[in-house]
C-alpha positions, 0 to 999 in steps of 0.5 A: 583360930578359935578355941571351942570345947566340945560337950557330950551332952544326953538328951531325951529321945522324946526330944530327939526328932525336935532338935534333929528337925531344927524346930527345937534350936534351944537347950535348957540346961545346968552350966555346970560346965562352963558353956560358952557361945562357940563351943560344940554339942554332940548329943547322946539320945537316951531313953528316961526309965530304960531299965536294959543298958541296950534299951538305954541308949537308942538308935538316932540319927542326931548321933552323927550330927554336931551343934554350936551354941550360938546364944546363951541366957541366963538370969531374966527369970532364968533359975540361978545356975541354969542357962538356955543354951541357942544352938544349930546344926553345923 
């Protein structure tokens, strides 16, 4: 059985809907946590400028789901440290 990891990731409400709808299947991102293809996304919805904690982190049914990463780039005019990240809806 493989091993995968589990990431707890924060992503823009106004990204929210695109991902939840299947239209956006790509995550940009730092690998500052050693992404790797089989392993699991939970995303956490946040509301960028939110300045009340309970205005912070909104309602989104993209809580209840989980993703896995299905592909990864990185160099190919990908900024060094960054990686986009193939993901979909388990």
């Amino acid at each position: 059985m493989e091993e995968y990891v589990t990431h707890d990731l924060k992503l823009s409400v106004f990204f929210c809907d695109a991902v939840y709808n299947g239209r956006k299947s790509f995550e940009v991102r730092r690998n500052d946590r050693g992404f790797q293809t089989g392993d699991h996304i939970k995303f956490i919805p946040i509301k960028p400028g939110a300045t009340k904690q309970e205005d912070m982190y909104p309602d989104h049914p993209i809580k209840t789901q989980e993703y896995v990463i299905t592909y990864m780039l990185n160099g190919w005019g990908i900024e060094n440290g960054y990686v986009v990240l193939g993901i979909k809806k388990l």
